[in-house]
C-alpha positions as CSV (number, residue, x, y, z in Angstrom):
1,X,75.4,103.8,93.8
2,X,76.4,104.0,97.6
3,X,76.2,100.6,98.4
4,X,78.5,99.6,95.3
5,X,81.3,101.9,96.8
6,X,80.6,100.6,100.2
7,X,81.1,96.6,98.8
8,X,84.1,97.9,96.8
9,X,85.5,99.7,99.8
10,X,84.7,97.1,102.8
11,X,87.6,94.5,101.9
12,X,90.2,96.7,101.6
13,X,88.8,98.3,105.4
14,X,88.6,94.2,106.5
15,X,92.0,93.6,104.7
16,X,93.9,96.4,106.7
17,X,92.2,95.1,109.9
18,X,93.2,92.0,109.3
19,X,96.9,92.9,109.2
20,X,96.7,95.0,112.1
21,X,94.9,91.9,114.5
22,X,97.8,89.4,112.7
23,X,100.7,92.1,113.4
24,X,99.4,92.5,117.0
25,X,99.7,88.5,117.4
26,X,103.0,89.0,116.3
27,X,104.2,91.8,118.1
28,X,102.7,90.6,121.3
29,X,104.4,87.0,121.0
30,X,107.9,89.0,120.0
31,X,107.6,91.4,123.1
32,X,107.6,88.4,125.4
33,X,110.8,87.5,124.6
34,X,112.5,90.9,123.2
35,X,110.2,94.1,125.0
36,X,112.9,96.1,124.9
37,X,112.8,96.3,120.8
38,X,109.2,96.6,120.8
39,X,109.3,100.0,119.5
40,X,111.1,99.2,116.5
41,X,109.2,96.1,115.9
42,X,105.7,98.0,116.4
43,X,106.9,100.9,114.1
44,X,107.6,99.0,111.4
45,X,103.9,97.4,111.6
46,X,102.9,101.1,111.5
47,X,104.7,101.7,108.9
48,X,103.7,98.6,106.7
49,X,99.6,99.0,107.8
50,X,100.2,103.2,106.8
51,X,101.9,102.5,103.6
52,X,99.8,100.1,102.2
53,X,96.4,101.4,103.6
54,X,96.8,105.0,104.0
55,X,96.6,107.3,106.8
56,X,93.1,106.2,109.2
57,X,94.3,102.5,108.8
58,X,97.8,103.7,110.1
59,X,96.1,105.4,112.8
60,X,94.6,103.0,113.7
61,X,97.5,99.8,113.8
62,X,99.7,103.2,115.7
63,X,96.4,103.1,118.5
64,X,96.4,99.7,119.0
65,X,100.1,99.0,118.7
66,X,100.2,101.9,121.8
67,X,97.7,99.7,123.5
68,X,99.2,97.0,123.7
69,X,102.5,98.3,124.5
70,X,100.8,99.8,127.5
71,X,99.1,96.9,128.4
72,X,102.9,95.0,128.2
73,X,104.3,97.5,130.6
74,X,101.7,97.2,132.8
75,X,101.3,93.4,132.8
76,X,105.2,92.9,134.1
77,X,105.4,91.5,136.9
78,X,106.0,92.6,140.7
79,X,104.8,96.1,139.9
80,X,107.3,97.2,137.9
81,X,104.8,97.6,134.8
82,X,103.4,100.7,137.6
83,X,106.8,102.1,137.9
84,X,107.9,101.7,134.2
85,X,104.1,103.7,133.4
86,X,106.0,106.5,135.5
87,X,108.7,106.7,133.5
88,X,108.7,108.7,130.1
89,X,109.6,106.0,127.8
90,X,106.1,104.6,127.4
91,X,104.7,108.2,126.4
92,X,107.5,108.4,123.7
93,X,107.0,105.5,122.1
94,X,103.3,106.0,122.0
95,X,104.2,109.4,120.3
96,X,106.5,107.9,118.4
97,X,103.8,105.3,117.0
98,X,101.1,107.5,116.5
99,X,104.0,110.2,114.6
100,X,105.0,107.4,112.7
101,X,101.6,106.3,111.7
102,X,100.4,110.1,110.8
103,X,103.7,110.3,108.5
104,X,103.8,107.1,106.4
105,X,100.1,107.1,106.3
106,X,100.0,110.5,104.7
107,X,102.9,108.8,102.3
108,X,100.4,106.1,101.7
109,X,97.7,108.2,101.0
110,X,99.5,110.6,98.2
111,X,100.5,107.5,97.1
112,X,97.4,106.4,96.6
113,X,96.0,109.1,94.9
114,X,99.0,109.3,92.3
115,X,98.0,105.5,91.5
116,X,94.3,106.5,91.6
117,X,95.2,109.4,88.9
118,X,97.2,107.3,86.7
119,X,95.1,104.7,86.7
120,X,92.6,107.7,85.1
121,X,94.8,108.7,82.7
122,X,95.7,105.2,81.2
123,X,91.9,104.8,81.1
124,X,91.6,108.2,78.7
125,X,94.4,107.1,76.9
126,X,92.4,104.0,76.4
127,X,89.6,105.1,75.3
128,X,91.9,107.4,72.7
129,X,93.2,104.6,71.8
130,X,90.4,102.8,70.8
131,X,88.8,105.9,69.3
132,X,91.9,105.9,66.7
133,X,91.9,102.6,66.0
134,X,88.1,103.2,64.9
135,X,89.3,105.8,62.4
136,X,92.2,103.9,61.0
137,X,89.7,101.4,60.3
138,X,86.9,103.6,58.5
139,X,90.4,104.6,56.8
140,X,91.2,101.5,55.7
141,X,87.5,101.1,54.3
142,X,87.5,104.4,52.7
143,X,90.8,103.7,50.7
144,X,89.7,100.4,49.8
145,X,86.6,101.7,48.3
146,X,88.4,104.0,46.2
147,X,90.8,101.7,44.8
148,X,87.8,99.7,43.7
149,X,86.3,102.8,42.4
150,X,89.5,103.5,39.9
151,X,89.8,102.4,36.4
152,X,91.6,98.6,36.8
153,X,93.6,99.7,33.7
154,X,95.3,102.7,34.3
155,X,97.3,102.7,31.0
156,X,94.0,103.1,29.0
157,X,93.8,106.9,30.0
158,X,95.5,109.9,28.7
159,X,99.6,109.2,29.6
160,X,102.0,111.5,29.9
């Protein structure tokens, strides 16, 4: 019974890693051109990733989105990634990112579990459902035999 949830739960796990390396592709090509808006580019990949996968998959795209935004500071050229790691703005968007990532993926996650409980409920309701349907049907039968039980002439017996 383990290794059925594991199979069940391994391609949403590959699916949200999968967005996170294809977002980091993206981001990283973007920040060559526009570094100065990476933070709002790399919070809205949090943000998607946390939504859709919940809170250890935003983690997760907020840790590596960090990464390589430290890696990008550091890789400018003629030392000036060195000085700009000095500075405090690298620290606050890595807060930013990981605060971001806690917050919608905590979102996701109650999300998901209201989705998860409905999906419950319209399975009892299913089943209740189902279970009337049954009885309307031994209804039906039951009527249906007692209409056949009747007299077919009913002006034969006593009248009013």
């Amino acid at each position: 019974m383990m290794s059925v949830r594991l199979r069940a739960l391994l391609p949403a796990r590959f699916s949200a890693l999968v967005e996170i390396a294809l977002g980091l592709l993206l981001l990283g090509a973007f920040s060559l051109l526009f570094l100065r808006y990476y933070s709002s580019l790399a919070l809205a990949l949090v943000a998607l990733v946390a939504v859709r996968n919940g809170l250890r998959e935003g983690l997760a795209a907020a840790v590596s989105a960090g990464g390589l935004y430290l890696a990008l500071t550091w890789g400018r050229a003629e030392g000036a990634g060195l000085r700009g790691l000095g500075s405090i703005e690298p620290y606050a968007t890595l807060l930013l990112l990981l605060g971001g990532g806690i917050a919608f993926g905590a979102v996701g996650r109650s999300h998901g579990r209201a989705i998860h409980a409905l999906r419950e409920r319209v399975d009892e309701l299913e089943l209740e459902l189902a279970d009337q349907g049954v009885r309307l049907l031994v209804a039906i039968e039951e009527k249906q035999e007692l209409e056949q039980r009747m007299p077919k002439d009913r002006s034969s017996g006593p009248g009013p």
